[in-house]
DOTI-456957 format. One record per residue (C-alpha): residue in one letter; x, y, z; residue number from 1. Coordinates in Angstrom, 3 decimals. Each point is the difference from the previous one (the first is absolute). Layout:
+-------+----------+----------+----------+------+
! vokol !        X !        Y !        Z ! gulo !
+-------+----------+----------+----------+------+
!     a !        X !        Y !        Z !  NUM !
...
+-------+----------+----------+----------+------+
END
This chain:
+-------+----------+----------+----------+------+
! vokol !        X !        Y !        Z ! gulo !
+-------+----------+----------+----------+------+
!     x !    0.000 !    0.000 !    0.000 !    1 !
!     x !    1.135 !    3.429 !   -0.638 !    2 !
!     x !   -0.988 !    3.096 !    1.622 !    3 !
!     x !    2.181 !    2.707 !   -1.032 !    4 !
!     x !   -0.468 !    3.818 !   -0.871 !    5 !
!     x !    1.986 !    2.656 !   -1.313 !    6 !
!     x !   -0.493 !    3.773 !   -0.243 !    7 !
!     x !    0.932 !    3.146 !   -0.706 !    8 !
!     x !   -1.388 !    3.545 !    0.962 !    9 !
!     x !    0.061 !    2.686 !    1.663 !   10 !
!     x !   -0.214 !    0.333 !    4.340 !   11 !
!     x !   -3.515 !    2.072 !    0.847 !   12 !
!     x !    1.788 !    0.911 !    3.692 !   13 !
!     x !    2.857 !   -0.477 !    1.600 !   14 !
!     x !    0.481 !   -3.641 !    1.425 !   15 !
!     x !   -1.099 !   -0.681 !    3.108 !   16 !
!     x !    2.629 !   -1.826 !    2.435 !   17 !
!     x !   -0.917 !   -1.135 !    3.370 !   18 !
!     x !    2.302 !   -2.624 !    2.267 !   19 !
!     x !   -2.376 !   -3.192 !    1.183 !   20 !
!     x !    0.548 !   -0.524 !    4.322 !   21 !
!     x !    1.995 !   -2.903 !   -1.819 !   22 !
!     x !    2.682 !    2.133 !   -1.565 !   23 !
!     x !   -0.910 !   -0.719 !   -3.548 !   24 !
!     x !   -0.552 !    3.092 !   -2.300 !   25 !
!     x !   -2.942 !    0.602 !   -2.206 !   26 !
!     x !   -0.921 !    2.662 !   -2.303 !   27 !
!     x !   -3.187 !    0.212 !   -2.272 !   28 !
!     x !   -0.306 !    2.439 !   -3.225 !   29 !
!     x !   -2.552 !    0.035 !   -2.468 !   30 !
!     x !    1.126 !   -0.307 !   -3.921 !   31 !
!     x !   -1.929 !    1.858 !   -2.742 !   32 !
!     x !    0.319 !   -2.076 !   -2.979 !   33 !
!     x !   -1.191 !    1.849 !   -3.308 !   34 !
!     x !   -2.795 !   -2.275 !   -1.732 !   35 !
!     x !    1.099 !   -0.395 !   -3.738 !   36 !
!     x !   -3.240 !    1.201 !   -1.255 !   37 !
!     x !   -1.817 !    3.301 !   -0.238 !   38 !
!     x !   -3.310 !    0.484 !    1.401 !   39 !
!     x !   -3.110 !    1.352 !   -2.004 !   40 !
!     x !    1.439 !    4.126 !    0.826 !   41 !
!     x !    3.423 !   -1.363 !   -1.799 !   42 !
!     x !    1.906 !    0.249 !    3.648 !   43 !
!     x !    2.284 !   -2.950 !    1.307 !   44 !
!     x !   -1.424 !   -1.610 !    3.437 !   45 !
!     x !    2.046 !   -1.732 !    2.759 !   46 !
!     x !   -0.167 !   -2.751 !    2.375 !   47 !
!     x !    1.222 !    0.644 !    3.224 !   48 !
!     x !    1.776 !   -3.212 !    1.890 !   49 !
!     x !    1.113 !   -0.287 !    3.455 !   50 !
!     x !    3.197 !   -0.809 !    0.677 !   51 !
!     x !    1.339 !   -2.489 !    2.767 !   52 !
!     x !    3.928 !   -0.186 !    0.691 !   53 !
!     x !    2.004 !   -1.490 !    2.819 !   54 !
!     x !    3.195 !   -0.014 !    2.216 !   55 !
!     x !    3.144 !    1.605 !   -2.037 !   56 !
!     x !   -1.788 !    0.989 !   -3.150 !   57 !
!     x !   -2.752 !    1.585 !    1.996 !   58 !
!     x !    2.789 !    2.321 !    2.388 !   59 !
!     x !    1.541 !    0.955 !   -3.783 !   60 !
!     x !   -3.582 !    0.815 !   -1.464 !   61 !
!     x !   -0.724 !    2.067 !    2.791 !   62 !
!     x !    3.396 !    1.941 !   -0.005 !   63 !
!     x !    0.406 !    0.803 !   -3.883 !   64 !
!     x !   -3.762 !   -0.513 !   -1.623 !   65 !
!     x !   -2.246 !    3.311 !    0.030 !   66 !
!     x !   -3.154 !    1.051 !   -1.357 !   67 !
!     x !   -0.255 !   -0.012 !   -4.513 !   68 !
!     x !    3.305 !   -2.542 !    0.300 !   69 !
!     x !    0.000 !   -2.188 !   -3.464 !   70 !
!     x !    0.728 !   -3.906 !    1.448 !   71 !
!     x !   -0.363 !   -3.377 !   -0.870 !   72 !
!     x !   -1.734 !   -2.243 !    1.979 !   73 !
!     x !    0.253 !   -4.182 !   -0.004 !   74 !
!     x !   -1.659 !   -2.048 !    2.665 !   75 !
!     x !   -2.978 !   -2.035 !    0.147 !   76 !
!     x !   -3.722 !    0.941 !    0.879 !   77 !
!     x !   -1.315 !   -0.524 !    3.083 !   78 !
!     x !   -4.135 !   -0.111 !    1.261 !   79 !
!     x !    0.059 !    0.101 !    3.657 !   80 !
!     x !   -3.645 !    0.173 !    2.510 !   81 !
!     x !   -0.508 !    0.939 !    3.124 !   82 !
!     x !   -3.652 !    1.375 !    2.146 !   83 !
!     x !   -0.924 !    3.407 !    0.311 !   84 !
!     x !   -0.917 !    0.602 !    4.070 !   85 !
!     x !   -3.276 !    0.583 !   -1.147 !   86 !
!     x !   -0.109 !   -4.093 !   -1.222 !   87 !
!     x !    0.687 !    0.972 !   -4.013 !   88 !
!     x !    2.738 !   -2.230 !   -1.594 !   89 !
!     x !    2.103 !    2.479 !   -2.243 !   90 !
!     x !    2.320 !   -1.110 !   -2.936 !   91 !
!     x !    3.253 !    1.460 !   -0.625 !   92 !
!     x !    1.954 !   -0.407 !   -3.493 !   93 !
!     x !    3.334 !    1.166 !   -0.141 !   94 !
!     x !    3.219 !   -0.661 !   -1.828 !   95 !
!     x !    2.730 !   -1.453 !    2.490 !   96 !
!     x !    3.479 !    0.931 !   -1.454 !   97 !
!     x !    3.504 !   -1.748 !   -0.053 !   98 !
!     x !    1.673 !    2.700 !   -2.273 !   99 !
!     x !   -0.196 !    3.524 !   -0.929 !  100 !
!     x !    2.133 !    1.351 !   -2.387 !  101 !
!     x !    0.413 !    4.166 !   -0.011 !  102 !
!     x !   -0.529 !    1.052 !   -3.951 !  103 !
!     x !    0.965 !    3.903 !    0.352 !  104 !
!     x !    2.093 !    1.590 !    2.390 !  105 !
!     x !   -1.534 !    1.998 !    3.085 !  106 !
!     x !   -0.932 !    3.717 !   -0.740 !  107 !
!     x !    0.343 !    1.056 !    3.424 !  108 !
!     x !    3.601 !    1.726 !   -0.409 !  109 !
!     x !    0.311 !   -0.758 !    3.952 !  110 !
!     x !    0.077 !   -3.287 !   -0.005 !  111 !
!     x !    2.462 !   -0.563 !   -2.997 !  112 !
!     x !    2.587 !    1.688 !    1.740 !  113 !
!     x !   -0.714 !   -2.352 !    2.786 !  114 !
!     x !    0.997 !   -2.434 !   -2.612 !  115 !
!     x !   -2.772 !   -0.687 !   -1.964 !  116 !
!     x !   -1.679 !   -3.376 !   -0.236 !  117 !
!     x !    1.794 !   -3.142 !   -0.141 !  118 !
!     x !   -0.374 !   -1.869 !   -3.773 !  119 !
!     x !   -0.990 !   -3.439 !    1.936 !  120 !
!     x !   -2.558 !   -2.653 !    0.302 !  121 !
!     x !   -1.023 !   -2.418 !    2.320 !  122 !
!     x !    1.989 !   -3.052 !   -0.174 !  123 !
!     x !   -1.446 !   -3.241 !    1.121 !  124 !
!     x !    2.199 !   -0.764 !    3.066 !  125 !
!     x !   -1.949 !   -0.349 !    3.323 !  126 !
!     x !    1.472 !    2.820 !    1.392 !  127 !
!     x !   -1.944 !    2.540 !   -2.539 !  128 !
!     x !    3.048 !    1.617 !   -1.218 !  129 !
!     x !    0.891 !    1.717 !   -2.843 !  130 !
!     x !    2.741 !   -0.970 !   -3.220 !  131 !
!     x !    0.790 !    2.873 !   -3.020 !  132 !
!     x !   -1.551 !   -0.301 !   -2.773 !  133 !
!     x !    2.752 !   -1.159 !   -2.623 !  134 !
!     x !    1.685 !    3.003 !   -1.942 !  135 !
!     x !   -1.619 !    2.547 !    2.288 !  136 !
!     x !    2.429 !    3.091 !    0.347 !  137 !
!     x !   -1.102 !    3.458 !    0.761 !  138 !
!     x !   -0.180 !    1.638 !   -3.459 !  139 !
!     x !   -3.033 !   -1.325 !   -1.384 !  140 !
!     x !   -0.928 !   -0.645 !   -3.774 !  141 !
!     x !   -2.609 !    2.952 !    0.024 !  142 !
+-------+----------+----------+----------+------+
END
């Protein structure tokens, strides 16, 4: 079986990072994804995904991704439940990732001389960390 998404868009807001009582990090974004028709007034529509990352890549989305930020998103999908207090049962769809790769560079002057954003993705050790992407150097192709 295969669950497995990938996407890339635009951030609506700034990601979200919060530290579970177990240590691990979490931060949430939502990802507006242009549709890649027109509607009836000729104007391009959008879906707008939440975003689910953890540990390492989380703490490095929350530093260096900001609002209108171009990225691409791989993961898998993910419907979760759970009951409202008032007895409902409320479905959640969201997109749980494993990498995010930065497409543009920041525009925030600020944090570029802080030394930008690093040109990594998620590796697949258990520790969450992080491995260059090959050829990446500082002067990029456009």
């Amino acid at each position: 079986m295969l669950n497995k998404v990938i996407l890339i868009g635009r951030l609506t807001r700034d990601p979200e990072l919060k530290s579970l009582p177990s240590g691990v990090s979490v931060a949430t974004f939502t990802l507006a994804v242009d549709r890649r028709f027109t509607n009836q007034q000729g104007e391009r529509e959008a879906d707008f995904i939440p975003i689910v990352v953890w540990r390492a890549l989380a703490e490095t989305v929350g530093k260096y991704l900001t609002k209108g930020r171009l990225v691409a998103v791989s993961g898998r999908l993910q419907v979760r439940s759970y009951d409202t207090p008032e007895g409902q049962r409320r479905y959640v769809t969201e997109v749980v990732a494993d990498e995010v790769q930065f497409l543009e560079r920041s525009n925030n002057p600020e944090r570029e001389q802080q030394g930008g954003y690093p040109p990594y993705q998620e590796s697949r050790g258990s520790a969450g960390g992080f491995t260059p992407l090959e050829g990446e150097d500082d002067e990029l192709p456009f």
